[in-house]
C-alpha positions as CSV (number, residue, x, y, z in Angstrom):
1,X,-15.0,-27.6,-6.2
2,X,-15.8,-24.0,-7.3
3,X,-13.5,-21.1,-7.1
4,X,-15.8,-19.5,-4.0
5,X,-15.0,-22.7,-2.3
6,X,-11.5,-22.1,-2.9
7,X,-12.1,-18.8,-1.4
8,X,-14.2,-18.9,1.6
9,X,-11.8,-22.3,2.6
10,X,-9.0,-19.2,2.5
11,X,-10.8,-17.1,4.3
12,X,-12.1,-19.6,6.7
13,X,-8.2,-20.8,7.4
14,X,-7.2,-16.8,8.2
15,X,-10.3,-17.4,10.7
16,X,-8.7,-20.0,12.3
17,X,-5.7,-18.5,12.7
18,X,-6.7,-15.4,14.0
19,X,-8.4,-17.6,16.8
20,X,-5.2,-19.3,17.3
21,X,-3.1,-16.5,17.9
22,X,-4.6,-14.3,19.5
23,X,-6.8,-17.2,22.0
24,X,-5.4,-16.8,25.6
25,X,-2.9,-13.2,25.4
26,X,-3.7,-10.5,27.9
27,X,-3.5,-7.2,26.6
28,X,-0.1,-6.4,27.5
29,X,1.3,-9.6,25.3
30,X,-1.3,-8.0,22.1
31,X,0.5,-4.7,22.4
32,X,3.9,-5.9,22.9
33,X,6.4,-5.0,20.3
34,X,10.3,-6.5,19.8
35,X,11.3,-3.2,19.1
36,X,10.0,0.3,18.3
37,X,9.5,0.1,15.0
38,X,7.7,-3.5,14.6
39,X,4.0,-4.5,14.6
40,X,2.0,-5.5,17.4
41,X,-0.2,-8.5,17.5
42,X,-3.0,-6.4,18.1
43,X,-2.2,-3.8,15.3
44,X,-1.2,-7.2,13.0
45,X,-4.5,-8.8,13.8
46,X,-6.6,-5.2,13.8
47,X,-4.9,-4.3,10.4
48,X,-5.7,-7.4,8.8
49,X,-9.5,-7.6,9.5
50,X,-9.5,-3.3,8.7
51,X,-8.2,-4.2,5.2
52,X,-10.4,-7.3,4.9
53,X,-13.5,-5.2,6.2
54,X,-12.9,-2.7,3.7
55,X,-12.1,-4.4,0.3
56,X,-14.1,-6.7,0.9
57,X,-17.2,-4.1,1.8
58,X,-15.9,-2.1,-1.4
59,X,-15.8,-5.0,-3.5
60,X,-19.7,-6.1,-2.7
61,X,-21.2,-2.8,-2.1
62,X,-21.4,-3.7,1.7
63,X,-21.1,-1.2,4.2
64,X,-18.0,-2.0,6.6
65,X,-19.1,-3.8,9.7
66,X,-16.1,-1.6,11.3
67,X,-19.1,1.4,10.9
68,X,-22.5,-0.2,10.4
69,X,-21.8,-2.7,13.5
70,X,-19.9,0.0,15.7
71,X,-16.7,-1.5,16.0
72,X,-14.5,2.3,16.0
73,X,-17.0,3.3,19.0
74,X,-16.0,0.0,21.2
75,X,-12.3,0.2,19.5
76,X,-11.8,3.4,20.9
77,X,-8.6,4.0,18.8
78,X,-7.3,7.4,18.5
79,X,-7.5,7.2,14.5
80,X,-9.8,8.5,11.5
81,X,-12.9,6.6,11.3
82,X,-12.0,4.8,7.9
83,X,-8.3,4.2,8.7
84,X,-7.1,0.8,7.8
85,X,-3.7,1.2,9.0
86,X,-2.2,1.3,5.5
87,X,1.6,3.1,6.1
88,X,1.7,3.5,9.3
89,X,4.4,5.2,11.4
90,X,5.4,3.2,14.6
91,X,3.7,5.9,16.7
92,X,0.4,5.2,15.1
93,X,1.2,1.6,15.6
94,X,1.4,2.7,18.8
95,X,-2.0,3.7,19.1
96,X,-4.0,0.1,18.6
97,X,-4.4,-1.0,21.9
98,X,-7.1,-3.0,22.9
99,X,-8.4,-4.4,26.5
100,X,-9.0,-8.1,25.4
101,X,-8.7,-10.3,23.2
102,X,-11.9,-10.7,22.2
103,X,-12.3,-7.3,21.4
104,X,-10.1,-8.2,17.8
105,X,-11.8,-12.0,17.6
106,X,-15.3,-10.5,18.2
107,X,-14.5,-7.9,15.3
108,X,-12.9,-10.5,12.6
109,X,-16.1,-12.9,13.9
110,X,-18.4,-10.2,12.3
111,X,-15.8,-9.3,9.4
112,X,-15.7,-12.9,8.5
113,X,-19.1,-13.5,9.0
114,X,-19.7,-10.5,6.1
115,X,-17.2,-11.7,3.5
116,X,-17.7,-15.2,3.7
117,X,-22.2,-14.3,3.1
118,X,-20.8,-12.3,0.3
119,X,-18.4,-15.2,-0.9
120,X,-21.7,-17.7,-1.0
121,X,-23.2,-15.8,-3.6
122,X,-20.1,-15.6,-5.9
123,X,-20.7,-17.1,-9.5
124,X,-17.3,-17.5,-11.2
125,X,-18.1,-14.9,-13.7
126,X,-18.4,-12.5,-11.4
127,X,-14.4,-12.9,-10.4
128,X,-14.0,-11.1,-13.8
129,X,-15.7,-7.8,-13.1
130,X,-13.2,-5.0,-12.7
131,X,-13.6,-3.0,-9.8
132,X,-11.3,-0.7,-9.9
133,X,-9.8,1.1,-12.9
134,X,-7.2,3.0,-11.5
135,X,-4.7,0.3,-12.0
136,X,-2.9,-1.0,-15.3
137,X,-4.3,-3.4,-16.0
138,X,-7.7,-2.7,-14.5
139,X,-8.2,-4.8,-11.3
140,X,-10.7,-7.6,-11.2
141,X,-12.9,-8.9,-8.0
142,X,-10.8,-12.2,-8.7
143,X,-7.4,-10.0,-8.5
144,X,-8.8,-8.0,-5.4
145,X,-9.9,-11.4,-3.3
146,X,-6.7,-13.2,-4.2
147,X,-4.7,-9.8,-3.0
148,X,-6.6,-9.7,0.4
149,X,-5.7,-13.4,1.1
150,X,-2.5,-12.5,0.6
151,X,-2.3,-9.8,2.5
152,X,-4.2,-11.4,5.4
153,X,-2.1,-14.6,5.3
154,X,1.2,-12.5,5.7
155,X,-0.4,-10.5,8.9
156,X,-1.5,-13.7,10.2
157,X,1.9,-15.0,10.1
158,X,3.5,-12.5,11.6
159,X,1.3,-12.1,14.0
160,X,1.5,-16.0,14.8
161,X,5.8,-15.5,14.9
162,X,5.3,-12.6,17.0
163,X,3.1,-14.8,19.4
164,X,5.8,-17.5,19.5
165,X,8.8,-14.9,20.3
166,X,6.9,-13.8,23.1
167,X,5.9,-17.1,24.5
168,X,9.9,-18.4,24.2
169,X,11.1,-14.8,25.9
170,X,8.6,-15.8,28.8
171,X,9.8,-19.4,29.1
């Protein structure tokens, strides 16, 4: 097995997941929040794919399918275009509302899609090309896909809890 392998099974698992969680929840249960100042599923699963869209776009030189596919036009979010949802306060939280479901699969569909065709053409000594020097030490592509697994994993997660505290309050 090569280390793309490794990666696009990672990516393909988030995939899955996003499916799982989200599959079947109106849009009142993909807004709902425990309290104030928590995530939504919606923001979780939005966030996520934003973060995956763009690193992964920056990493390959891609444009992000969240602009060249017109996913902020039929997201309708009250944000800046390139917003990823990085730091947000609970009031821009707030603000990622969506009307279905598959509004958020539809846009990880075309997200995954992208970073799994750029994942195919991966050799493994391209994983040690440093992308982005702003860091000590300089940060590689391997560094960078590792760091969006991990961050997608973690918002998949909560996003799965989240789903299961709503389903037990409802029960």
């Amino acid at each position: 097995m090569q280390a793309k392998d490794i990666l696009i099974d990672g990516f393909n698992r988030i995939h899955e997941e996003v499916h799982a969680t989200v599959e079947g929840l109106g849009p009142d249960e993909l807004t709902a929040r425990p309290s104030p100042d928590t995530n939504s599923i919606a923001w979780l699963v939005w966030h996520l794919t934003r973060v995956q869209d763009d690193h992964m776009a920056d990493a390959f030189g891609l444009e992000q399918v969240w602009l060249s596919q017109d996913w902020e036009k039929r997201f309708g979010l009250d944000l800046p275009r390139r917003d990823t949802g990085y730091g947000h306060s609970p009031a821009k939280v707030a603000r990622v509302r969506v009307k279905s479901g598959e509004l958020l699969t539809g846009y990880h569909d075309a997200v995954h899609e992208q970073s799994v065709g750029a994942l195919r053409g991966l050799a493994a000594k391209d994983l040690e090309r440093v992308i982005d020097e702003r860091w000590d030490p300089p940060v590689t592509l391997g560094v960078r896909l590792v760091s969006v697994l991990s961050d997608d994993l973690q918002h998949i997660g909560q996003a799965a809890y989240l789903r299961g505290l709503l389903q037990s309050a409802a029960a």
